[in-house]
N, C-alpha and C positions, 0 to 999 in steps of 0.2 A: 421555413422560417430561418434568418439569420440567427448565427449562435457565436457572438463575440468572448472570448474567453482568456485567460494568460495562464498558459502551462508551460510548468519549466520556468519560466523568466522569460517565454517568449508570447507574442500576441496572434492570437488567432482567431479569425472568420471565417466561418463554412454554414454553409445551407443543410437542414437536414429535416427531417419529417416533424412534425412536434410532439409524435410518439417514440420518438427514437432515445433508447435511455442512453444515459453519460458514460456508462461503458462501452459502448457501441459506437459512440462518437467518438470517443479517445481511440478507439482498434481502428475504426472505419477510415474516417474523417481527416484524423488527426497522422493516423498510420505509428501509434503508439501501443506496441503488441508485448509491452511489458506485465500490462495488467490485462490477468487473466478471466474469462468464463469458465467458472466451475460448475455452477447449480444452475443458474434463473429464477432461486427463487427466494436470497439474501442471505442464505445460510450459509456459506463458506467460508466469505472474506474474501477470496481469491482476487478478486474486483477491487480490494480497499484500496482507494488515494487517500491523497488529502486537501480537502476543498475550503479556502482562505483560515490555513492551518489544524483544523479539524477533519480527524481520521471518518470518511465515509465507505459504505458498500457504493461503487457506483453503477452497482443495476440496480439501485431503490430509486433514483431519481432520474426524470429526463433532461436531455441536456439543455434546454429551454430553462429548467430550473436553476441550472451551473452558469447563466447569463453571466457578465461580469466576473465571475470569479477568480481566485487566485489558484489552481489545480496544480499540483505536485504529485506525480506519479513516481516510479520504481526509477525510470531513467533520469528523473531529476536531482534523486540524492546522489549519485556521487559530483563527485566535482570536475570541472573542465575540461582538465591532466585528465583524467580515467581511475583517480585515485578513489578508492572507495568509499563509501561514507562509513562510519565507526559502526555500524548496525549490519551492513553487509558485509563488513571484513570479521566482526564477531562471528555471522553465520556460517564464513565459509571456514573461521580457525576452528568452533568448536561442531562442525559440522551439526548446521541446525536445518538441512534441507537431506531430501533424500531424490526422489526425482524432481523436484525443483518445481513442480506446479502451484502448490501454494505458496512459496516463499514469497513473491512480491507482496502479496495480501498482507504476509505474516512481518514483513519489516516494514510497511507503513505505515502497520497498528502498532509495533512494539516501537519505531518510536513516537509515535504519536502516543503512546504510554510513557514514554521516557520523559518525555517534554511536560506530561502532567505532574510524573512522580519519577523525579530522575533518578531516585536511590528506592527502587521496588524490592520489594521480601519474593521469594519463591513464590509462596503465594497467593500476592497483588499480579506477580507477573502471570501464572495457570489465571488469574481473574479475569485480567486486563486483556488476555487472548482471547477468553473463550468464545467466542463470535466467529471466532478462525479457524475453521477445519485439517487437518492435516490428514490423509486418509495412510500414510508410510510410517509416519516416526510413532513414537510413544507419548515425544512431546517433553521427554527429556532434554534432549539436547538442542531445540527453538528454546526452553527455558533457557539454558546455560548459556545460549548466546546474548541472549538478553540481558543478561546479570552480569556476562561479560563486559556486554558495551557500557552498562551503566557502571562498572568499573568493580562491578563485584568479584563473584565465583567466576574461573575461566575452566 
């Protein structure tokens, strides 16, 4: 089945199985290896985009359901230049990554947390993650970037 979709700001058609989930289409298909496979089985996050501005896992749905969509992955927030987006230069000043596998997950959701509640408590923000797995940090310092970006604690 054809799967029309605009990731990034750009537009794209590719043929794919109609069991094929939207993770798998964005790595495969798409050749967008920012967002990663952690589980298979919705628990990590690792996979979080954001599908027409809402933070999703994209191994919960297949990309037949992402028809149309607006999709913004990890390589979409920064901007043009290569300048970062204010959520990954937060991660990288207050070191909120450790081997770096979960971080895409982790900065699609946090701002897609930011966007709902742009001035989060410590918290809102442990709340608004918890979906997101980190298997390295403590989860200190993904807070502190987050509070960072939203212009808190740095």
């Amino acid at each position: 089945m054809e799967v029309q979709v605009t990731v990034n700001g750009q537009s794209h058609s590719a043929d794919c199985e109609p069991r094929t989930l939207l993770v798998h289409f964005i790595r495969e298909q798409l050749g967008l290896t920012g967002t990663n496979i952690g589980c298979d089985t919705s628990s990590c996050g690792a996979c979080t985009v954001h599908i027409d501005g809402e933070s999703v896992k994209s191994c919960t749905m297949f990309a037949a359901q992402a028809r149309g969509a607006d999709i913004t992955t990890i390589e979409g927030l920064a901007a043009d230049d290569g300048t970062l987006h204010p959520m990954q230069q937060a991660f990288m000043e207050c070191h909120g990554l450790q081997c770096g596998y979960c971080t895409p997950g982790m900065v699609m959701a946090a701002t897609s947390l930011l966007s709902e509640n742009p001035s989060p408590t410590e918290t809102e923000v442990r709340e608004g993650l918890e979906g997101n797995l980190c298997r390295c940090t403590g989860y200190h310092n993904i807070v502190k970037s987050v509070l960072a970006a939203a212009g808190g604690e740095s």
